[in-house]
N, C-alpha and C positions, 0 to 999 in steps of 0.2 A: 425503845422508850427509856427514860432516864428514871432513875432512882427515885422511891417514893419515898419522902420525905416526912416527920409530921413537926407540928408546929401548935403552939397557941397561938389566938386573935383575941387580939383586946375585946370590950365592947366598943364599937362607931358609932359615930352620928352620920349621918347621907341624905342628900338629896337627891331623889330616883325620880326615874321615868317608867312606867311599866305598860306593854304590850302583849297582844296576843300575836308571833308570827310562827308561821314557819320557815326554812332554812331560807330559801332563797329571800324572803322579805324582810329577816331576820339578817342577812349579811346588807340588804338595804336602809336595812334601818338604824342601825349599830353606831355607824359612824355619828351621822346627826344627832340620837340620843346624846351619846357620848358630848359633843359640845353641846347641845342646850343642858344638859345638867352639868358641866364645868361653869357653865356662864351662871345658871342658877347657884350653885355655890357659892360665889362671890357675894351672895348675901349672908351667908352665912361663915365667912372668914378663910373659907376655902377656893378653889379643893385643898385638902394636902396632898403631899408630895408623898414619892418613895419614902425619903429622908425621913418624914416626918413619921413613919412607921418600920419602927428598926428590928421587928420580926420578918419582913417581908426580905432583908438583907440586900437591899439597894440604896446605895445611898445618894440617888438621882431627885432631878428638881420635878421629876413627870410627875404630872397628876395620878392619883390613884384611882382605878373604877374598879368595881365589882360587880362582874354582871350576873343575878343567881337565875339558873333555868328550873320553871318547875315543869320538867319535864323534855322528851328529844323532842326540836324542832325539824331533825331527819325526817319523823316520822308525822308530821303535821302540826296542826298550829298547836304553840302551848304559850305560858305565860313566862316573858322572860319580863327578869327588870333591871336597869341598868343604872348603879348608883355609883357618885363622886364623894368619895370622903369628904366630913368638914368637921371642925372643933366644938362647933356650937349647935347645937338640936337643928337636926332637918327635918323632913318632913319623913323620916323612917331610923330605927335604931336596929342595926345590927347585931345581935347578941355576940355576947362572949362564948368563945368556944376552938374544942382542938381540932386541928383537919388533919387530913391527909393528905398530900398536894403532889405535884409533878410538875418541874420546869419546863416549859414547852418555844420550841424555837418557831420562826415564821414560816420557815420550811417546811415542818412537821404540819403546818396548816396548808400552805398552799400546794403543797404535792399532796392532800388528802390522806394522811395519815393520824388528824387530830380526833378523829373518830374512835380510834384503837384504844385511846389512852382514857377513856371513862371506864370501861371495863376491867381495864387492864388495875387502875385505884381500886376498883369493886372490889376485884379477885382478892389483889392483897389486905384488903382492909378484913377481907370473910378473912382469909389465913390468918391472923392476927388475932382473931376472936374477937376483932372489934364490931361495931354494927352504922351504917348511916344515919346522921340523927339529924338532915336536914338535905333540902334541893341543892344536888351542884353548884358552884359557882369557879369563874374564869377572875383571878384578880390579876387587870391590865396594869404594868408599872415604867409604861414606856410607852414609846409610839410607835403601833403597827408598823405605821406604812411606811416610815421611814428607815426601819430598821433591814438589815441583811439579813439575807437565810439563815446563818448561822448564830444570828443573835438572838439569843433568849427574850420574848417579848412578855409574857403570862405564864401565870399556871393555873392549873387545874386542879379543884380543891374541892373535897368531899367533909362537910362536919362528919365530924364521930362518937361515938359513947365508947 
């Protein structure tokens, strides 16, 4: 696993989709959320981009998603929801807040190793003395599916106190 990292997040504006799945409905349904809320953005002057968010340290034109899980969709259905950054109020506001985070490649997903790295932020955030102060979330800054194994696609981000 790579280096846990931590960071501040502005407060966002987004436009979300939100679902009950589990894993496998959840890798069905993922994609499509992801364009019907980039499409719905465009009302609202969005998406942005990496660029457009220079904590995230990409300075790419990808649309930004954040997808927050409340709770493992391993382990049955939970509520996941998958938002497109925009400048102008969507229909949900992200608060402001510091995380915890880990760059994760496509590799790291498709050989089943993305599993390891929730726990693995957990562990280090207890070490820290820090605490969880909110549901998971994956912020996508690039294109899955186009990208190589070896390229960094997301990370995986825990708020903190």
């Amino acid at each position: 696993m790579s280096e846990v990292r931590m960071r501040d997040v502005p407060e966002q504006h987004a436009v979300s989709e939100t679902k009950d799945v589990d894993q496998a409905a959840l890798e069905a349904w993922l994609p499509g959320a992801m364009s019907r809320v980039a499409e719905a953005a465009k009302e609202h002057g969005g998406p942005l981009t990496a660029a457009d968010r220079p904590y995230l340290e990409r300075p790419t034109a990808d649309p930004v998603f954040v997808v927050i899980y409340e709770g493992n969709p391993n382990e049955g259905p939970v509520q996941v929801v998958v938002c497109a950054t925009v400048p102008d109020p969507g229909d949900r506001t992200l608060p402001a807040h510091r995380e915890a985070y880990v760059r994760v490649t496509k590799g790291q997903v498709t050989t089943g190793q993305l599993g390891g790295v929730y726990p693995a932020i957990e562990k280090w955030i207890s070490e820290q003395g820090l605490s969880v102060a909110a549901a998971p979330r994956e912020t996508y800054w690039t294109d899955f599916y186009a990208a190589a194994d070896d390229d960094e696609v997301f990370d995986v981000a825990f708020p903190v106190t």
